[in-house]
C-alpha positions in Angstrom: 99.3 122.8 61.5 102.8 121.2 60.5 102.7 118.5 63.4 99.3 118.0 62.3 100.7 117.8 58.5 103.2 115.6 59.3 101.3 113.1 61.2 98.1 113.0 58.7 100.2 112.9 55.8 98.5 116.1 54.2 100.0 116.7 50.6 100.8 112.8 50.6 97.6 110.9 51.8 94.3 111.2 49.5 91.8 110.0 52.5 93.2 113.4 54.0 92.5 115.8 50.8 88.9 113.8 50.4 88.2 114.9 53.6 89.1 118.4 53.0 86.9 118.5 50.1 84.0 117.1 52.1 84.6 119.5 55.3 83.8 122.3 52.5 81.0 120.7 50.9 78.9 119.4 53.5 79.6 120.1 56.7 77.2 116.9 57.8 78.4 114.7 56.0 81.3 115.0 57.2 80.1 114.4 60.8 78.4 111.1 59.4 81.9 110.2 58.2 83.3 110.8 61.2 81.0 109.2 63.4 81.2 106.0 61.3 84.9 106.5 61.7 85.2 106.3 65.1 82.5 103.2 65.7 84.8 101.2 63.6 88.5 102.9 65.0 87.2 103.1 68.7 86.3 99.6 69.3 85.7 97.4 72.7 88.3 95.1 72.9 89.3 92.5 75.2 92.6 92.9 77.3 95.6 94.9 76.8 97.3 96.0 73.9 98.4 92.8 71.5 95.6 90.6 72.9 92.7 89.0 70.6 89.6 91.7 69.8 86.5 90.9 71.5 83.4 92.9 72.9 85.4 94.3 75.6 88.1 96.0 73.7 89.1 99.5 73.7 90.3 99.5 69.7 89.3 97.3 67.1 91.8 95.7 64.5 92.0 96.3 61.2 90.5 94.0 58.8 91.7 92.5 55.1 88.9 95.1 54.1 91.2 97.9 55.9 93.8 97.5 53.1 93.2 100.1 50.6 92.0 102.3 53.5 95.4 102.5 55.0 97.2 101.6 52.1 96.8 104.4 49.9 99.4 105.2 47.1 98.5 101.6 46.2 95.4 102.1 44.3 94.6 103.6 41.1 92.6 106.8 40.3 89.1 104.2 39.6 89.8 103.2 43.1 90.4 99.5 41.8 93.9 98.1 43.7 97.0 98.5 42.0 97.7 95.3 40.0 101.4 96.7 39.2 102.2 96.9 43.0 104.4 94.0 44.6 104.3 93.6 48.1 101.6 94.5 50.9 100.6 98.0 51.1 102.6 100.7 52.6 101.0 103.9 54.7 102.3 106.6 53.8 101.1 108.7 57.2 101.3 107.8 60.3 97.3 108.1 60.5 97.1 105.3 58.1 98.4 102.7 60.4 96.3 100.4 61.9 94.5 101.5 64.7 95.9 98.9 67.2 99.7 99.7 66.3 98.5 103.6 67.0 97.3 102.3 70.3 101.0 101.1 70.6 102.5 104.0 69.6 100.6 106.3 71.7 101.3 104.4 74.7 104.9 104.8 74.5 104.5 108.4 74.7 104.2 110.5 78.4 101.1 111.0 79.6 102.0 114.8 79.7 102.2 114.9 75.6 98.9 113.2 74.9 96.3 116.5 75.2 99.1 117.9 72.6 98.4 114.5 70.5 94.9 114.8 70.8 95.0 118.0 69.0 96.3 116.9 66.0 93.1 115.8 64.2 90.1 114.2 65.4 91.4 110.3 64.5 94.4 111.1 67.5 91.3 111.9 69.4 89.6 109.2 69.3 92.2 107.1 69.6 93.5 108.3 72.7 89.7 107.0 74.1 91.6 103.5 74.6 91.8 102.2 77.7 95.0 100.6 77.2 96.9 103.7 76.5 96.1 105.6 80.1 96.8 101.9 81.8 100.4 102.0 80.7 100.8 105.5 81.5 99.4 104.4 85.0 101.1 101.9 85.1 104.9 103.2 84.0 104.8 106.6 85.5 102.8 105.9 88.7 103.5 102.4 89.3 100.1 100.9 89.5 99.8 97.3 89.2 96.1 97.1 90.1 93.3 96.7 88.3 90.9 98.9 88.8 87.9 96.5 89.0 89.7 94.4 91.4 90.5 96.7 94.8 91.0 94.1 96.7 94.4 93.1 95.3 96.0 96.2 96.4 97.4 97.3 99.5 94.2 99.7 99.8 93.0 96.7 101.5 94.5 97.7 104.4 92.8 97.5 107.8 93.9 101.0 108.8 91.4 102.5 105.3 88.7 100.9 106.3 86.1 102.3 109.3 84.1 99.6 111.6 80.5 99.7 111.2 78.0 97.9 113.1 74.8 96.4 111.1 72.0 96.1 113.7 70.3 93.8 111.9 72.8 91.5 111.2 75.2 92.4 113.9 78.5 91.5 112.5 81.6 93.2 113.0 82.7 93.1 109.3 85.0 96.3 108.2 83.1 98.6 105.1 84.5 100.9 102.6 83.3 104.3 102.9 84.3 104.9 99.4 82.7 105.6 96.1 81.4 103.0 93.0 84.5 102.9 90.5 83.1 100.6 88.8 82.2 103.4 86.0 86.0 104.6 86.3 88.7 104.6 83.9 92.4 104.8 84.0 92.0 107.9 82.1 90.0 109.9 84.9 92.2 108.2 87.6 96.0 110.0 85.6 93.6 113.2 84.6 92.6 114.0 87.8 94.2 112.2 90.6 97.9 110.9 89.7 98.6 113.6 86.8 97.7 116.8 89.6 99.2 115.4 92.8 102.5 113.7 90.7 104.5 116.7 92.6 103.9 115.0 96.5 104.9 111.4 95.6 107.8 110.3 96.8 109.8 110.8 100.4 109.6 113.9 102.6 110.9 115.1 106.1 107.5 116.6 108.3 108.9 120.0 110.3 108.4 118.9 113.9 110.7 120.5 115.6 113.6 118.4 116.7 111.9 115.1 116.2 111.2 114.9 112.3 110.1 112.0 110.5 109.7 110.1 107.5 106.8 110.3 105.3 106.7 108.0 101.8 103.8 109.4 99.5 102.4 106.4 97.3 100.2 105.5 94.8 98.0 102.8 96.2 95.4 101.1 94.8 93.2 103.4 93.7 94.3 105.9 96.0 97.8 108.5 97.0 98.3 107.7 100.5 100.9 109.2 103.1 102.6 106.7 105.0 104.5 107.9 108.1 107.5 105.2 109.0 107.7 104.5 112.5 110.5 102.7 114.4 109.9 99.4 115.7 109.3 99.5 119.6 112.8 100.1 121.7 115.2 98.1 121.8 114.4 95.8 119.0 115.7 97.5 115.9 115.9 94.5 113.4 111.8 94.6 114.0 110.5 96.0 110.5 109.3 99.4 110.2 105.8 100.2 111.6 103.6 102.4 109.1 100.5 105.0 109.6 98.5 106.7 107.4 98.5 110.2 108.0 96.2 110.7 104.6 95.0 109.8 101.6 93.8 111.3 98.2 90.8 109.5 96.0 88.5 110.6 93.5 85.1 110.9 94.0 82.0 109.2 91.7 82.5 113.2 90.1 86.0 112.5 88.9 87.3 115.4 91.7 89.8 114.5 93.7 89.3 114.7 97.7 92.0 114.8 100.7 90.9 113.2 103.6 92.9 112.9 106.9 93.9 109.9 108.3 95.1 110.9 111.9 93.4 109.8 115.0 91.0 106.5 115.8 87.4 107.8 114.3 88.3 107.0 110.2 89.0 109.5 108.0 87.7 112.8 107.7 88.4 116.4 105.6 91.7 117.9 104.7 93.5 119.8 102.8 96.6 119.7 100.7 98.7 122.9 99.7 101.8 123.4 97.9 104.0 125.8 99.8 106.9 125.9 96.9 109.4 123.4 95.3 109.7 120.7 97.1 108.0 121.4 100.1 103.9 121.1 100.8 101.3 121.1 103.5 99.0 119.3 104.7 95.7 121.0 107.1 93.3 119.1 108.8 89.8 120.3 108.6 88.0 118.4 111.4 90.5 118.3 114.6 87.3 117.4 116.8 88.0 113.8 115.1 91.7 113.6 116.8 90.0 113.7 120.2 89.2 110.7 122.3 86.5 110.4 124.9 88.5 110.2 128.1 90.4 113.7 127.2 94.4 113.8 126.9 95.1 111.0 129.8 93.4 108.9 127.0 95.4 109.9 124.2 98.4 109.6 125.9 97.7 106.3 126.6 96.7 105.0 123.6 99.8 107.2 121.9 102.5 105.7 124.6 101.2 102.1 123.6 101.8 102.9 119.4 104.5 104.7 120.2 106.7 102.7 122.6 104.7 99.8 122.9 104.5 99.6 126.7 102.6 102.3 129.2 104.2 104.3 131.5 104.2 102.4 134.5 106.2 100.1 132.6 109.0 102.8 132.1 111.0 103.1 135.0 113.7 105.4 134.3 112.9 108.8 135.1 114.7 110.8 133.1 112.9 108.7 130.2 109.1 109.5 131.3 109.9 113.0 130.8 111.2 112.7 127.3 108.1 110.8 126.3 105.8 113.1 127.8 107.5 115.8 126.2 107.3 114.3 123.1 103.8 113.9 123.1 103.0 117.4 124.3 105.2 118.7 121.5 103.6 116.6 118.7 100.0 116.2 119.1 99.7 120.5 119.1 100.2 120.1 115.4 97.2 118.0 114.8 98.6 116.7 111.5 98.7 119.9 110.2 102.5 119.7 109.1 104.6 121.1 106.3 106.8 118.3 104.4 110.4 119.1 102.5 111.5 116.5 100.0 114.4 114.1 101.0 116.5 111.7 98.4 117.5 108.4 99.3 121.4 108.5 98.5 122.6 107.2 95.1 125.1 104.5 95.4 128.7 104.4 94.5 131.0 101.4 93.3 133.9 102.4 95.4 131.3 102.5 98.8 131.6 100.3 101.7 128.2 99.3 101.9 125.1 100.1 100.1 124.2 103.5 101.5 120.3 104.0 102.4 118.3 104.0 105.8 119.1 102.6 109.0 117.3 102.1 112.1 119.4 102.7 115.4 119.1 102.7 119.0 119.8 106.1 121.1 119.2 105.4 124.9 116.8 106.9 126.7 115.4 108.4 123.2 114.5 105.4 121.9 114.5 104.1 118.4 115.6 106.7 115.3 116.1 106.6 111.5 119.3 108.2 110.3 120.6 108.0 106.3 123.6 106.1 105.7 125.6 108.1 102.9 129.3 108.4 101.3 131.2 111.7 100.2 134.9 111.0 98.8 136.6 109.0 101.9 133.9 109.5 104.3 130.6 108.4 105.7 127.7 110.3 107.2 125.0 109.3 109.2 122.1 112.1 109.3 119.2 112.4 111.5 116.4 111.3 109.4 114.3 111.4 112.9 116.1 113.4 116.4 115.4 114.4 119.9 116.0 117.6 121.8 119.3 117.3 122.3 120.4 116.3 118.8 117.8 117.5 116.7 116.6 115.6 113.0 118.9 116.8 110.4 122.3 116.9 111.9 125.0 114.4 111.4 124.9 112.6 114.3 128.2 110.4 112.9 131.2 111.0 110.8 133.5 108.2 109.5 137.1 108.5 108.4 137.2 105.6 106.0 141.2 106.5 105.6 141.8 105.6 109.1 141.0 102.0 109.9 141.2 100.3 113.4 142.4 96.9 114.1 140.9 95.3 116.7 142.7 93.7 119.2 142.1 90.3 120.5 138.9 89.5 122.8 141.0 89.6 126.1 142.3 93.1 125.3 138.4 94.5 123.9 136.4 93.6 126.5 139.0 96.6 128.5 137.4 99.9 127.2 140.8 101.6 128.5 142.8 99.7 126.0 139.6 100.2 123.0 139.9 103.8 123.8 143.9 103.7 123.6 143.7 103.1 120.2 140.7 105.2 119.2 142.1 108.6 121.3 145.8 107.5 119.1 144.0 108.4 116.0 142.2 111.0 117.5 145.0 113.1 118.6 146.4 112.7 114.9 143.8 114.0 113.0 143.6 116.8 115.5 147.7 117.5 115.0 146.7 117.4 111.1 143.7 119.4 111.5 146.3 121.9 113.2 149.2 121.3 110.9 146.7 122.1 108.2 145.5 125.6 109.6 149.2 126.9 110.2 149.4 126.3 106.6 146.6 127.7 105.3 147.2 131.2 107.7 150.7 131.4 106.5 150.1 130.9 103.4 147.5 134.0 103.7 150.2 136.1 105.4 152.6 135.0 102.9 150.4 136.3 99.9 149.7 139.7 102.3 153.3 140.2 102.6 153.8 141.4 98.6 156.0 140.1 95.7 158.3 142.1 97.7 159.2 140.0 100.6 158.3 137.0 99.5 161.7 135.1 99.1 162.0 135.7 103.3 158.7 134.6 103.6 158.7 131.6 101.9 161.4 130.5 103.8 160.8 131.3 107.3 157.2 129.0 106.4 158.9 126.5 105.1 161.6 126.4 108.0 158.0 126.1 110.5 156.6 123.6 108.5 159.8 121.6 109.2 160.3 122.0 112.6 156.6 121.3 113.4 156.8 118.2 111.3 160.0 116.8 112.6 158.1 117.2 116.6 154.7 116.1 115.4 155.9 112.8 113.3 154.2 110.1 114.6 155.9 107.2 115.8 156.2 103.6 114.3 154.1 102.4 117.9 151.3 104.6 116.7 147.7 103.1 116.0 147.9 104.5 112.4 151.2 102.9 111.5 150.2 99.8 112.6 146.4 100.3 110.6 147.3 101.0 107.5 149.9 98.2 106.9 148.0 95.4 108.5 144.5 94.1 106.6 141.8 93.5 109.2 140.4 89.5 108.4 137.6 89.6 106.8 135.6 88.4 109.8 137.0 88.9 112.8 135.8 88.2 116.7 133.8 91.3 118.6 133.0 91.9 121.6 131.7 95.2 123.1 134.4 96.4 126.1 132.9 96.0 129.4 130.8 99.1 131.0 129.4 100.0 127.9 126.4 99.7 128.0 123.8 98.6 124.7 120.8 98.9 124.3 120.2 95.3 122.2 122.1 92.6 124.1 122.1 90.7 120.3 124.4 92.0 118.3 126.3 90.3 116.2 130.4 88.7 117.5 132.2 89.4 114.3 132.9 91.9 112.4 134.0 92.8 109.0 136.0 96.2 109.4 136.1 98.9 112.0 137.8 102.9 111.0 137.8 105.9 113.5 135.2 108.4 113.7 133.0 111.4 115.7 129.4 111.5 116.9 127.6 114.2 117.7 126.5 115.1 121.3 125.1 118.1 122.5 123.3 119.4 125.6 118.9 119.5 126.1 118.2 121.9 123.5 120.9 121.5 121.1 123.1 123.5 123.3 126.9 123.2 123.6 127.5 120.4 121.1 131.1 118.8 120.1 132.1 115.7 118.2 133.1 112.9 120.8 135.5 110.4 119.3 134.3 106.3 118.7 134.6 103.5 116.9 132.2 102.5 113.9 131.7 98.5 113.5 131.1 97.6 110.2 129.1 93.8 110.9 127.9 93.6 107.2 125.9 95.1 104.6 122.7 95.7 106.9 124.1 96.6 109.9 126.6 98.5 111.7 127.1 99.7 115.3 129.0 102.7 117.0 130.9 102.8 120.5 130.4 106.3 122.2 133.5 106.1 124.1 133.2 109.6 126.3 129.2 108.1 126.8 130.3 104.7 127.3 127.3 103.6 125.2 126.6 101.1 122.0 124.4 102.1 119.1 123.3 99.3 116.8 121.4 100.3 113.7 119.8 98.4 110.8 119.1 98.6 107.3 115.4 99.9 106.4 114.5 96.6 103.9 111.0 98.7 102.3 110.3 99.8 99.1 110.4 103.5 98.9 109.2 104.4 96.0 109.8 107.8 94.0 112.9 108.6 96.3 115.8 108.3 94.2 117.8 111.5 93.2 118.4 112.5 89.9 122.0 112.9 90.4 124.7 113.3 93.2 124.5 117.2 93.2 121.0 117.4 94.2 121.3 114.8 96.8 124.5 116.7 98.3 122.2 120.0 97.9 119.5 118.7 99.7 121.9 117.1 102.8 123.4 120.4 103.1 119.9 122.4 103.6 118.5 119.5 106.1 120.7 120.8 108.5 119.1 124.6 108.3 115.7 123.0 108.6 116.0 122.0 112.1 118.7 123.4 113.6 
């Protein structure tokens, strides 16, 4: 009753006391006023909010009539205008504004506080019948651009939403919508009961398939909430775009009730189901498997899977070792028949002091093909995780680790097309962070023995740690030829010649001859079932903003990854801790 006081003006506002008095005298009267009230508030009106009135709008304006309506405190008890005021009139409640600047008003708010606004009185109410008002909400929180009467502008367009059917009569081939009349619908049903509900899925999730994971982007498109699962262009061509599939999609139906339907397979969509498991994490079930099947049984759909997947069939495929992986990957992925559970991932936020923009890069592994890891920056390092893996180095593990304190000049292109003489300088900066990493225990351990010890002893231990410590760093200096003398007083050119050493072998032939910068680091390799795995060292090749490369020097082997370039929408973190948070727990999710 106070909001409600405080917004009507009660105590203030005479239209509000005469309507008191009438609400206790007759109650139909009162629905006469009302009614009259609302034909001349709740108008149709052509275009959006701050456009000219016309048949088609959703509020009419007020006109010079309107004055002494919403103007009151400017007339006198006869209900003649006040001849003393100077100046227009002024409202003294926020109902007495014009019902187009309420329009205004309203729309600035969530969509999450209207029901509360439409409890205030019933001139809220009515108001918040506007079109315009649930179009900006749409439009703001959601990110629809499309009007509803015009589908086809939309990416709902798409060939892969729409099911071939055959007209006997006429014979054509043409695609139709197996999709409701919307013509009826209004933004208002569309945030009530499809974006408002499902607001909780949008945005960029990691599917729990074992080692292989994935990258799902949940959307709002068009008219409907679509899950797009981002696939790697085919091997080895990674500055292809990314290749996207719908694995479902969420509409309402002519009953404004919201149905999941599942995308996956070649026979159009079909039932499903959506559940929310917890926080950040959901599920999606599949209702109709039968439609995943194909008439020529699982030789079939592992032909038509190998061609989407790799782009090639398996005759074409002669390694050996490589036909097994693919047929293990399909035998391990089609058993879950899209029924999947999803955990939310962040794109990371970006950093002034970072080398290059972090985000999502596409990168070739060897025999495994094409996989997405997330570029990402903590303090003086860089991370690449597995956004997508393979059984021996599943999704969610850092599959690189760059020192960003220890950079690596390059020699000149005589001296790298020699690996031995690339890997003298990498396996230089290798031993000396391990001599640190060691230098570093013996501290820390006598420094815990020291603090054992008691206040006691502690003069004689003090000194016998400090007499180690400078022993160990008189033998374990490292001398002026060392690679990290000679890195940290010399500035690489900003572009310099590159050429990868000979017997490594890449999987893309193009990549780029200069470079910008190159620093030590570690990649992560590990047995067939994540089994035995160590950090080999290797060089990471900065080329430019959107793209980078990596020499496996134990493997003998060039990755070259580039920058994801699409709109993912609803994937930002809300701050660095949660993205850290959420790096941390990927690891526990497939390992």
């Amino acid at each position: 009753m106070a909001v409600c006081a405080r917004l009507c003006g009660v105590g203030q506002s005479r239209r509000c006391r005469r309507r008191q008095r009438h609400n206790q005298q007759d109650q139909a009267s009162d629905s006469d006023m009302d009614e009259e009230e609302e034909e001349r508030i709740v108008g149709q009106r052509q275009g959006d909010v701050g456009g000219g009135g016309g048949p088609e709008s959703g509020v009419a304006t007020a006109g010079p009539g309107d004055a002494c309506e919403y103007g009151s405190g400017h007339v006198n008890r006869g209900g003649f205008p006040d001849r003393t005021s100077t100046g227009p009139p002024h409202p003294q409640s926020l109902a007495e504004l014009p019902p187009e600047l309420l329009v205004e008003i309203v729309s600035l708010l969530p969509g999450t506080a209207l029901p509360n606004v439409a409890l205030v009185c019933k001139k809220f109410r009515q108001i918040l019948n506007t079109e315009t008002i649930w179009r900006r909400r749409c439009m703001e929180e959601f990110g629809m651009k499309d009007d509803l009467r015009k589908m086809e502008v939309g990416g709902v367009s798409s060939r892969d939403l729409y099911v071939k059917r055959v007209n006997p009569r006429v014979k054509s081939g043409r695609f139709m919508k197996l999709l409701p009349d919307y013509e009826h619908m209004d933004y208002r049903d569309v945030y009530t009961h499809l974006l408002h509900p499902y607001r909780h899925i949008l945005g960029l999730w990691q599917p729990d398939i074992g080692p292989y994971g994935g990258l799902l982007n949940v959307v709002v498109d068009g008219l409907f909430i679509i899950g797009w699962m981002y696939l790697p262009p085919h091997d080895p061509r990674v500055e292809d775009p990314m290749r996207r599939r719908p694995l479902f999609r969420i509409h309402l139906l002519e009953s404004n009730k919201a149905t999941v339907e599942c995308m996956y397979g070649h026979k159009g969509p079909h039932k499903g189901d959506i559940q929310t498991v917890k926080k950040d994490e959901f599920s999606t079930k599949c209702n109709q498997t039968d439609y995943h099947r194909m008439p020529g049984g699982r030789q079939e759909e592992f032909r038509t899977w190998l061609e989407e997947e790799w782009g090639r069939t398996l005759e074409e495929i002669f390694h050996e070792h490589m036909q097994e992986l693919i047929l293990m990957k399909f035998i391990y992925t089609s058993q879950y028949d899209n029924c999947l559970t999803y955990r939310r991932i962040y794109l990371p936020p970006a950093m002034p002091s970072d080398l290059l923009p972090p985000g999502l890069f596409k990168g070739t592994y060897g025999s495994h093909g094409l996989e997405i890891v997330m570029l990402s920056f903590i303090g003086t390092y860089a991370r690449a995780t597995k956004l997508t893996g393979d059984p021996n180095v599943p999704a969610g593990q850092p599959t690189l680790d760059v020192d960003l304190r220890r950079p690596v000049v390059l020699p000149d292109l005589e001296q790298q097309r020699n690996i031995e003489e690339l890997s003298r300088l990498v396996m230089g900066v290798h031993e000396e962070v391990q001599r640190e990493d060691q230098q570093q225990a013996m501290d820390t351990s006598a420094a815990a023995r020291g603090a054992a010890e008691g206040a006691s002893g502690g003069a004689s231990v003090e000194e016998g740690v400090e007499a180690d410590h400078v022993t160990c760093s008189d033998s374990c200096q490292p001398g002026p030829s060392t690679t990290t003398s000679t890195t940290t007083t010399t500035s690489p050119p900003e572009a310099q010649p590159f050429v990868l050493p000979l017997g490594v072998m890449a999987r893309n032939e193009v990549y780029p001859r200069t470079c910008r910068k190159c620093f030590y680091g570690t990649g992560l390799i590990a047995g067939h079932g994540f089994t035995s795995p160590e950090r080999t060292p290797g060089l990471f090749v900065l080329f430019d903003e959107d793209r980078f490369g990596f020499i496996w020097l134990e493997l003998k082997s060039f990755s070259l990854y580039s920058r994801l370039t699409d709109h993912l929408a609803h994937s930002h973190a809300p701050n660095m801790e949660r993205f850290e948070a959420m790096l941390m727990n990927m690891q526990s999710w497939t390992s």
